[in-house]
DRENBA-392564 format. One record per residue: residue number from 1; x, y, z of N, C-alpha, C, CB in turn. Coordinates in steps of 0.2 Angstrom, whole numbers, plus 5000, padded with zeros to 4 digits. Glycine has a CB too. Example, Ala and Ser with C-alpha at 12.3 -4.5 7.8 and 13.67 -1.06 7.14 Angstrom:
% DRENBA-392564
  resi  n_px  n_py  n_pz  ca_px  ca_py  ca_pz  c_px  c_py  c_pz  cb_px  cb_py  cb_pz
     1  5066  4972  5039   5062   4978   5039  5066  4984  5039   5057   4978   5045
     2  5064  4989  5035   5068   4995   5036  5064  5000  5039   5070   4997   5029
//
This chain:
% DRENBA-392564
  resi  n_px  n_py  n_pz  ca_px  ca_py  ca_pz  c_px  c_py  c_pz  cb_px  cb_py  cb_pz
     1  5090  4487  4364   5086   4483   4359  5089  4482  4352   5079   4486   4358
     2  5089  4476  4350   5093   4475   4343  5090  4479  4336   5093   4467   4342
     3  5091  4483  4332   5088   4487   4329  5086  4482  4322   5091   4493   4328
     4  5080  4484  4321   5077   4479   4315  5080  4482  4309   5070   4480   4314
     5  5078  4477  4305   5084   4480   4298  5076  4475  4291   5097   4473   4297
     6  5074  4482  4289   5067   4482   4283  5071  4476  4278   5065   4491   4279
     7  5066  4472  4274   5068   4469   4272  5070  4473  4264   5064   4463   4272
     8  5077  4467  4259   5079   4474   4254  5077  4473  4250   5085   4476   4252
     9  5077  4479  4246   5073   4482   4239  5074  4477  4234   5075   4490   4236
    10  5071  4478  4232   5069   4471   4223  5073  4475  4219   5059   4469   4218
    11  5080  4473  4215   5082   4474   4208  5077  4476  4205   5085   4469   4204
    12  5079  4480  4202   5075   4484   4195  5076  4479  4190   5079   4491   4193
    13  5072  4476  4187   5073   4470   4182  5068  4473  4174   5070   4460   4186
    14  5069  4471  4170   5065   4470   4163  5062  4473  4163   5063   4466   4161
    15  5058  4464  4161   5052   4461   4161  5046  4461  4166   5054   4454   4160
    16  5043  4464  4162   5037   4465   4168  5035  4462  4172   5031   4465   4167
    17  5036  4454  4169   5033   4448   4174  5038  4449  4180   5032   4439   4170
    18  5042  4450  4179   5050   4449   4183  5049  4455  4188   5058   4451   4178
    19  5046  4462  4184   5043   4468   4190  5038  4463  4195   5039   4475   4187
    20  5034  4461  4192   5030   4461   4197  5030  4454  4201   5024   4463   4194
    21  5036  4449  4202   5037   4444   4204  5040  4448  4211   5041   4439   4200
    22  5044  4454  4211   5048   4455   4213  5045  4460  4217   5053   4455   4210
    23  5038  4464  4216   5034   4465   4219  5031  4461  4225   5031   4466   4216
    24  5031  4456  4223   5027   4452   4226  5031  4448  4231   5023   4449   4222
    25  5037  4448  4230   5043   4445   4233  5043  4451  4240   5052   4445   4226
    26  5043  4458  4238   5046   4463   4243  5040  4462  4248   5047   4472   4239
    27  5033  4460  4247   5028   4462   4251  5029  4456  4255   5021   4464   4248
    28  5032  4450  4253   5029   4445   4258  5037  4440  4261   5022   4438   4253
    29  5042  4446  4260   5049   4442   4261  5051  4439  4268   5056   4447   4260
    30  5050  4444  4272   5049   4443   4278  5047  4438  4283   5046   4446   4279
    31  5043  4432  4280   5042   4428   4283  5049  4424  4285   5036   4425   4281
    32  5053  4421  4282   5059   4415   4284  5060  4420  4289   5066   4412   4277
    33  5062  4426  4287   5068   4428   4294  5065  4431  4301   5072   4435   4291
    34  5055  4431  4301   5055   4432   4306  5055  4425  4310   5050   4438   4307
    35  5054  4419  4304   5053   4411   4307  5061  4410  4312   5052   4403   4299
    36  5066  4415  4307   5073   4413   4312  5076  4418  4318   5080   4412   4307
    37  5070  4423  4320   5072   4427   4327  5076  4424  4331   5067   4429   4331
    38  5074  4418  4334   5076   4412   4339  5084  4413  4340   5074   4404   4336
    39  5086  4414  4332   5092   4413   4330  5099  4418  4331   5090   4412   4323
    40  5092  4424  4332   5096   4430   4332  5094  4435  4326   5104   4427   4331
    41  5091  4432  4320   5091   4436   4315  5084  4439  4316   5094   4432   4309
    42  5083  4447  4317   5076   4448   4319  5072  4451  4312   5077   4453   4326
    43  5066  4450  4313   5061   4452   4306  5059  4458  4308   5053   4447   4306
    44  5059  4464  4305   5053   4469   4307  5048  4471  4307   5052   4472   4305
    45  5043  4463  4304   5035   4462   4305  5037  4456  4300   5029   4469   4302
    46  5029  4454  4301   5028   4447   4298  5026  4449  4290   5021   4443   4303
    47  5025  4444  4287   5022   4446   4279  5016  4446  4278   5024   4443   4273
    48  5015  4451  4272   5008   4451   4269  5006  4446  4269   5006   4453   4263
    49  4999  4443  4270   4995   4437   4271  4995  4434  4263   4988   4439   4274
    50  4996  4430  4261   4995   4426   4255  4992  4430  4249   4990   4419   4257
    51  4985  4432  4252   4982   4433   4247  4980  4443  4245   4977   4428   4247
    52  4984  4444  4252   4985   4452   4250  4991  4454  4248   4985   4457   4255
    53  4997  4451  4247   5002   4450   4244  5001  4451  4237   5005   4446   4246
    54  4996  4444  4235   4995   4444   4227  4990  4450  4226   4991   4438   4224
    55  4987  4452  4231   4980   4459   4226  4986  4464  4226   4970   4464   4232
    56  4991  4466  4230   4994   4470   4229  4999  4471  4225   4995   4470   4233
    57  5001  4463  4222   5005   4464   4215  5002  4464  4210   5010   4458   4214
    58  4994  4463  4211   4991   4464   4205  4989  4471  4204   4986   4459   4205
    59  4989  4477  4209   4986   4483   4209  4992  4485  4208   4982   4486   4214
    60  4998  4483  4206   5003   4487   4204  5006  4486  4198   5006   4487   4207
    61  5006  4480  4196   5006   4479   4187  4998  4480  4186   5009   4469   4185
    62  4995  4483  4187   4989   4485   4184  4991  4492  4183   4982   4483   4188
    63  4994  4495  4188   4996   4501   4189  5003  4502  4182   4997   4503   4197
    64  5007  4499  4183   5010   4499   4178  5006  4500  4170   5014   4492   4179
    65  5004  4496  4167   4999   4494   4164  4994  4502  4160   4995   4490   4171
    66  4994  4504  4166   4988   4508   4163  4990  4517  4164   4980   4505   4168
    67  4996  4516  4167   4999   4522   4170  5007  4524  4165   5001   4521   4179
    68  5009  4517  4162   5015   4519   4161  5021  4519  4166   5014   4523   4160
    69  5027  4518  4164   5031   4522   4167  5038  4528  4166   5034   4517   4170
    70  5033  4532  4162   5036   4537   4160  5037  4541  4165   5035   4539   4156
    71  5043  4545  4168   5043   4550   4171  5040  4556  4170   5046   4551   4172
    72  5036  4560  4175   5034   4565   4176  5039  4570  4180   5027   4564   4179
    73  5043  4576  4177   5049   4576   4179  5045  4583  4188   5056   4579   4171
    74  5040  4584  4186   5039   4590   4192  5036  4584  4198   5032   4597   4189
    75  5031  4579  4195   5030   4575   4198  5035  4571  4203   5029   4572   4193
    76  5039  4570  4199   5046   4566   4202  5051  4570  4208   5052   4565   4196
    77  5047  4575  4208   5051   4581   4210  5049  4580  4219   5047   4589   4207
    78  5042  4581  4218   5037   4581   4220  5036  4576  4225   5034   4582   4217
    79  5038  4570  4222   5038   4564   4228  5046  4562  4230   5034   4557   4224
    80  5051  4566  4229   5057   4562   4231  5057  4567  4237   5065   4562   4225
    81  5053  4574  4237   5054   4579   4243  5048  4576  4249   5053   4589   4240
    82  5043  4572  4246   5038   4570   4250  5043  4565  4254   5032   4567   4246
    83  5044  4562  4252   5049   4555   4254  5054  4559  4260   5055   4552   4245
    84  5059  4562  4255   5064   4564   4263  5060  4567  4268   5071   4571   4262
    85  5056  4572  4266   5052   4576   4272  5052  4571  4276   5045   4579   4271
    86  5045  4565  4276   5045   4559   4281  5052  4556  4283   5039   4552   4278
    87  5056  4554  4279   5063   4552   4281  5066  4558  4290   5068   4553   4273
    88  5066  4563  4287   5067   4566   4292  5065  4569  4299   5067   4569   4289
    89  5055  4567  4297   5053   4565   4303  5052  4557  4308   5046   4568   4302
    90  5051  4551  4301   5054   4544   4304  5059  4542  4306   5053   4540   4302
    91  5062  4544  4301   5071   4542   4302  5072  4537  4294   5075   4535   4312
    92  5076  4535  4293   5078   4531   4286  5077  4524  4289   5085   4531   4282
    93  5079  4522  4295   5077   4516   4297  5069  4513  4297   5080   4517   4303
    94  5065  4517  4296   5056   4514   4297  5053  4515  4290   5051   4521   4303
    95  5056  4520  4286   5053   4523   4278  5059  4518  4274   5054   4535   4276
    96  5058  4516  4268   5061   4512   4267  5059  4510  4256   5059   4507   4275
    97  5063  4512  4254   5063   4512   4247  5062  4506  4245   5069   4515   4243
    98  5058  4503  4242   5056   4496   4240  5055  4495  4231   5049   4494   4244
    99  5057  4501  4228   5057   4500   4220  5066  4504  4222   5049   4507   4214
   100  5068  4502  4215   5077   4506   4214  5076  4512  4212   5084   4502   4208
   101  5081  4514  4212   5081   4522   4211  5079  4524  4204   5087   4525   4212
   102  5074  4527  4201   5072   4530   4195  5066  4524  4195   5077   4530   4187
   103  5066  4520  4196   5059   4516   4195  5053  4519  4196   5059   4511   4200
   104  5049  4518  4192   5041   4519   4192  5037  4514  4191   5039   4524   4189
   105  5030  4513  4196   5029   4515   4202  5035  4517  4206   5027   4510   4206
   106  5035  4520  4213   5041   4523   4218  5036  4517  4223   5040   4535   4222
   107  5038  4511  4226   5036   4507   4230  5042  4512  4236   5037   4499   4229
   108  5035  4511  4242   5038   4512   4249  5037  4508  4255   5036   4519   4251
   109  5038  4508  4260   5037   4504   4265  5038  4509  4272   5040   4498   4265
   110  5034  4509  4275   5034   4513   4282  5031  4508  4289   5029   4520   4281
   111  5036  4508  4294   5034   4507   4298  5030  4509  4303   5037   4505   4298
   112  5027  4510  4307   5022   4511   4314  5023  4507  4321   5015   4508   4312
   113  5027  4510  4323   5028   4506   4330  5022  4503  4333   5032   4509   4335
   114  5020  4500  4338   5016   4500   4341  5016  4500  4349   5013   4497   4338
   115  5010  4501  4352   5010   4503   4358  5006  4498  4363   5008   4508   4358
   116  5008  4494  4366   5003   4490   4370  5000  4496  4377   5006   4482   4374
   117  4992  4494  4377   4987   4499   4380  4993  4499  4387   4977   4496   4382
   118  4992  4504  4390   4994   4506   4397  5001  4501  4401   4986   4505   4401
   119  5002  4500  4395   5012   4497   4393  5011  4491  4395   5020   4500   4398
   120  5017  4488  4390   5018   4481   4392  5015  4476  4398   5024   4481   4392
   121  5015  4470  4399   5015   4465   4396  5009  4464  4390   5015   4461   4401
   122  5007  4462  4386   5003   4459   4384  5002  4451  4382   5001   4463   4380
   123  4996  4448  4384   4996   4439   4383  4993  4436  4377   4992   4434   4389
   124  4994  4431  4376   4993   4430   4370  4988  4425  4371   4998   4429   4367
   125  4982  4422  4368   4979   4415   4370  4977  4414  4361   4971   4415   4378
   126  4979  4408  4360   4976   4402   4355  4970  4400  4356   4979   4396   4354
   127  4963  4401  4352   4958   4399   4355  4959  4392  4350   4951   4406   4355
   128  4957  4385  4351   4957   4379   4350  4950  4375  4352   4962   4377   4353
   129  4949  4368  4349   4945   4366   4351  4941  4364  4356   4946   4365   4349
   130  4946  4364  4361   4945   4362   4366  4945  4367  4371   4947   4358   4367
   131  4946  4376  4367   4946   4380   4374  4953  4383  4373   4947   4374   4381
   132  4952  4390  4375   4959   4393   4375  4965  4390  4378   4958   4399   4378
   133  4970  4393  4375   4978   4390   4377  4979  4396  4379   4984   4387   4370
   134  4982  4399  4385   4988   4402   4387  4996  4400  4382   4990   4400   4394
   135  4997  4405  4378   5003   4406   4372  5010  4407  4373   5002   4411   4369
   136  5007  4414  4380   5013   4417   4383  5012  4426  4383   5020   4415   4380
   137  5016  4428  4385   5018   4436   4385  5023  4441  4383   5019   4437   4390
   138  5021  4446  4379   5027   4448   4376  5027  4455  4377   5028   4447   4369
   139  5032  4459  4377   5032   4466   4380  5032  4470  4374   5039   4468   4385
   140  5033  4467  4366   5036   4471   4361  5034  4467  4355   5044   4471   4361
   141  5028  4470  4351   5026   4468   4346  5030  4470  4341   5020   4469   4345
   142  5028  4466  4333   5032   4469   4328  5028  4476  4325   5034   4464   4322
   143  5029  4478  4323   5027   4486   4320  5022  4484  4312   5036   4492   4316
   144  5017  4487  4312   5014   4488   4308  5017  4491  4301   5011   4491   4311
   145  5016  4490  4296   5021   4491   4291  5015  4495  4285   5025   4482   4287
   146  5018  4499  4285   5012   4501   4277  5016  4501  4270   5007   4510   4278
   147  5013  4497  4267   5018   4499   4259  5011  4502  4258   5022   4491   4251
   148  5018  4506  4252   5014   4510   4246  5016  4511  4239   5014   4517   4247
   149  5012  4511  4235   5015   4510   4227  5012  4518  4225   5012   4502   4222
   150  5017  4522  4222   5014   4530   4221  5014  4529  4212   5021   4538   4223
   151  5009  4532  4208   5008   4532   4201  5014  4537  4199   5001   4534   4198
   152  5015  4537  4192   5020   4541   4191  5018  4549  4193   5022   4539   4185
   153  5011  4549  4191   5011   4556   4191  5011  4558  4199   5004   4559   4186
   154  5008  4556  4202   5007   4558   4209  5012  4562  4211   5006   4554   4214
   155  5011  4567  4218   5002   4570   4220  5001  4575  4213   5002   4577   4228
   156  5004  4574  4208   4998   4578   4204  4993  4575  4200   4999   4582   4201
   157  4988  4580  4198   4982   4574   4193  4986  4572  4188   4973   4579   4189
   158  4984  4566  4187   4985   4562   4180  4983  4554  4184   4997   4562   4175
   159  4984  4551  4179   4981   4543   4179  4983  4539  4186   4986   4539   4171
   160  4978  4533  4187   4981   4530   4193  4980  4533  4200   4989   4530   4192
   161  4979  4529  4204   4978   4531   4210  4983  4528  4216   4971   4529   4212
   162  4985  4530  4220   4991   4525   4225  4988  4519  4229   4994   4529   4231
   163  4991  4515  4231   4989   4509   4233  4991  4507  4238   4989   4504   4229
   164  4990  4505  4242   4991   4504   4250  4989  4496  4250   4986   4511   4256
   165  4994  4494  4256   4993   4488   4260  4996  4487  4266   4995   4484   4256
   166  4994  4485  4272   4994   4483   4277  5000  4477  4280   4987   4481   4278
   167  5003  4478  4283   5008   4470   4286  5005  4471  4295   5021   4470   4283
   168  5004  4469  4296   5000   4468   4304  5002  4461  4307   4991   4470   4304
   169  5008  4458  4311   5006   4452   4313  5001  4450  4318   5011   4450   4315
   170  4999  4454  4323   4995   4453   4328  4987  4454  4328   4998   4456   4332
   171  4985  4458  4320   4979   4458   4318  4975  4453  4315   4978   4462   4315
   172  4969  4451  4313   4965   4446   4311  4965  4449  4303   4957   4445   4315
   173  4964  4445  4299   4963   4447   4291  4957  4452  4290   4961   4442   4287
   174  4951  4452  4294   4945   4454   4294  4948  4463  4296   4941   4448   4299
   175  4954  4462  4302   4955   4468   4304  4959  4472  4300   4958   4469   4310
   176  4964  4469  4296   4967   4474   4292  4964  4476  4285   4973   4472   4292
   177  4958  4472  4285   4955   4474   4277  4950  4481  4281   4948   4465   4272
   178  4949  4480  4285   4943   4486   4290  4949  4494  4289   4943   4483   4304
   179  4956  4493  4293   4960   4497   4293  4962  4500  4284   4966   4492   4297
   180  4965  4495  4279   4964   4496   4274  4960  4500  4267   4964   4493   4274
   181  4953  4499  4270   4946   4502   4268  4946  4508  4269   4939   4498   4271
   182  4949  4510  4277   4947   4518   4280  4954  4522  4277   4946   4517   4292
   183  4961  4517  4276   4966   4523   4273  4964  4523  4263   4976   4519   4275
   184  4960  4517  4262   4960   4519   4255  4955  4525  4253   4957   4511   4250
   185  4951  4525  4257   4945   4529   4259  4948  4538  4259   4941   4526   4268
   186  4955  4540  4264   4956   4545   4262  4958  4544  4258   4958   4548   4263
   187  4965  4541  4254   4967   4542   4247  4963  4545  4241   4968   4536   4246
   188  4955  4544  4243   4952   4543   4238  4950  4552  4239   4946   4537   4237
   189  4951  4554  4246   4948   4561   4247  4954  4567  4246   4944   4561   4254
   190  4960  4563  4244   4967   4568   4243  4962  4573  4237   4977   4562   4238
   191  4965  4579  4238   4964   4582   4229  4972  4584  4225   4959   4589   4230
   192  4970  4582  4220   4975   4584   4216  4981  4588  4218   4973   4586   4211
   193  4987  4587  4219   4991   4594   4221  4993  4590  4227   4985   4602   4221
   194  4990  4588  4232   4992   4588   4238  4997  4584  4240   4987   4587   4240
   195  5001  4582  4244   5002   4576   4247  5000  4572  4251   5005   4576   4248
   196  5000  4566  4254   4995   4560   4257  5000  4558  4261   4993   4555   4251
   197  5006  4557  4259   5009   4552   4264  5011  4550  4270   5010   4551   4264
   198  5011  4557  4272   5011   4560   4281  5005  4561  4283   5016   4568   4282
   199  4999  4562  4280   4991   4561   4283  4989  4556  4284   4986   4564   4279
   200  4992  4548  4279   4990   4543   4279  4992  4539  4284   4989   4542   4274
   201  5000  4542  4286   5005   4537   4290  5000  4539  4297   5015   4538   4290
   202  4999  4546  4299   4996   4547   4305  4988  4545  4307   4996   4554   4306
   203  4987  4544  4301   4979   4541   4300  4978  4533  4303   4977   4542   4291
   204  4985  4533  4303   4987   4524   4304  4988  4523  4310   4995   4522   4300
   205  4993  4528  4314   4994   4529   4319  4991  4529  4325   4995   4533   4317
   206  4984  4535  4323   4978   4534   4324  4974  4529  4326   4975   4536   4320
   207  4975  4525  4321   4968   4518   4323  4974  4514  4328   4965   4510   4315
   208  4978  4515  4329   4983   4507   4331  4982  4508  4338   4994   4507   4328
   209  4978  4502  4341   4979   4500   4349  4980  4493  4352   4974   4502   4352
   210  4980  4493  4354   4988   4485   4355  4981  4484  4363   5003   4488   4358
   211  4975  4479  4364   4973   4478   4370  4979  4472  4374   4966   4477   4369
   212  4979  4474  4381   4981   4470   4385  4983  4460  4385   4978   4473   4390
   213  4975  4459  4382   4973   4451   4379  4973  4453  4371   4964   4446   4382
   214  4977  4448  4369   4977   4447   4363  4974  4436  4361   4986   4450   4361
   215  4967  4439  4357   4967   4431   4355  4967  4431  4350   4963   4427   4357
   216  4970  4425  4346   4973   4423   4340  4968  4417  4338   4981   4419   4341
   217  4964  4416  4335   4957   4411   4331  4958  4411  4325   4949   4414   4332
   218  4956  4404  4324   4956   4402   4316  4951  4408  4312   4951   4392   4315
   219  4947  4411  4315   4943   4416   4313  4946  4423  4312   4937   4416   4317
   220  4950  4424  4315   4954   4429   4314  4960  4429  4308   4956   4429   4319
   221  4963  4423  4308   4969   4420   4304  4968  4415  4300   4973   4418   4308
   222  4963  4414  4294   4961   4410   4292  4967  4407  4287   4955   4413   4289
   223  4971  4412  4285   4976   4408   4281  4982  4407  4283   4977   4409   4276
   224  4982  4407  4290   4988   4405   4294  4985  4397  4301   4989   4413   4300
   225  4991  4398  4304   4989   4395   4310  4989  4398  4316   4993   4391   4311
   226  4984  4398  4323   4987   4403   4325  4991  4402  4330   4982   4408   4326
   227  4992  4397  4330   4998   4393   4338  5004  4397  4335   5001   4381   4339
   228  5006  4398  4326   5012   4398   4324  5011  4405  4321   5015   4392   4319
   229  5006  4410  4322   5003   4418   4323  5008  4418  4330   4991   4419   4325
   230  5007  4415  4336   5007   4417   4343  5016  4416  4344   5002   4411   4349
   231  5019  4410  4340   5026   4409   4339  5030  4414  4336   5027   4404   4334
   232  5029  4418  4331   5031   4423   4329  5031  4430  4332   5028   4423   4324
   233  5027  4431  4334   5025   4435   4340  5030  4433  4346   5017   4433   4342
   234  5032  4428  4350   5036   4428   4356  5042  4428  4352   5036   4421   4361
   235  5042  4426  4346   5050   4427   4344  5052  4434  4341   5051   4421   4339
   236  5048  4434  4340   5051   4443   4339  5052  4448  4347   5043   4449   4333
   237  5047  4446  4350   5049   4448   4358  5056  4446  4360   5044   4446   4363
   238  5057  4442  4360   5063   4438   4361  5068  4441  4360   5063   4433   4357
   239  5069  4443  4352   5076   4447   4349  5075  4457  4350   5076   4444   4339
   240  5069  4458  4352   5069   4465   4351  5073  4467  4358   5061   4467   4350
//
């Protein structure tokens, strides 16, 4: 299988507005290159949906904003060992630095493989006007992606809370705001001191089940298409 390669980290720039273009650049880059699998060039997942892309550049220039980016030096300590730890149980290929080095926020990106129920194949159907489409079959979804943006102080008390967001191609919007709600939910139950980001990746882990039918509906995908949901999907099977 051809190995996937995370999309790359955003320059460290200025101007705020520039941070947080470039924010918002890292969460949703992914679409052109998973449109050119066909090609050879394979995606690691699809992008943030339109408008989780923006809440998420907005919960982090807000976080900027109201947290600062001054270093916390025990702090900093504290999340570069959090970091390798998971490195050393995902590998560097799935955990993935998305702020430059010294940068605060610490953006991250972790992937989640996924599993289809009781193994491969799984079909795909477009539900349309006139009646479901047969799409096709793919043996290999893309992975679930989780970014994270850490405050400066984290895991210890001080200002700011972390922020999570979802990249799921094969879920509905409706699902991953569900998925979202239940990892913001612990976050909220970390206590000070602790770390989070090996509880939250398994917590993720946890929910993820891939049934055998998969259907793709305007109701599910409201700000997509879902014929070009079902496209992206064979074409990442394709190259994997």
């Amino acid at each position: 299988k051809a190995t996937t390669q995370p999309p790359p980290a955003p320059a460290s720039v200025e101007a705020e507005g520039g941070k947080d273009d470039a924010v918002a650049a890292a969460a949703s880059s992914s679409r052109d290159a998973c449109a050119d699998g066909a090609s050879g060039s394979s995606s690691s997942n699809g992008p943030l949906r339109p408008s989780a892309a923006s809440r998420f550049a907005s919960q982090v220039a807000e976080m900027r904003r109201s947290c600062g980016t001054e270093v916390c030096e025990e702090a900093d300590e504290a999340q570069v060992e959090e970091v390798e730890a998971l490195k050393s149980i995902y590998g560097d290929e799935v955990l993935t630095m998305l702020s430059a080095e010294g940068e605060r926020p610490m953006l991250l990106r972790l992937e989640v493989p996924l599993e289809i129920d009781g193994g491969g194949p799984a079909e795909l159907f477009v539900r349309t006007a006139d009646g479901e489409v047969p799409a096709g079959m793919v043996q290999e979804l893309p992975p679930v992606a989780l970014l994270m943006a850490l405050p400066p102080h984290y895991p210890l008390e001080g200002p700011g809370t972390p922020v999570l967001a979802l990249e799921a191609s094969h879920l509905g919007a409706t699902a991953v705001e569900d998925l979202e709600s239940e990892l913001r939910s612990l976050v909220d139950e970390r206590s000070a001191g602790d770390p989070g980001l090996f509880d939250w990746s398994c917590a993720l882990r946890d929910k993820l089940s891939v049934p055998k039918r998969l259907e793709l509906t305007e109701e599910k995908f409201p700000e997509e298409d879902p014929m070009e949901v079902a496209l992206r999907l064979l074409a990442h099977d394709a190259t994997a």
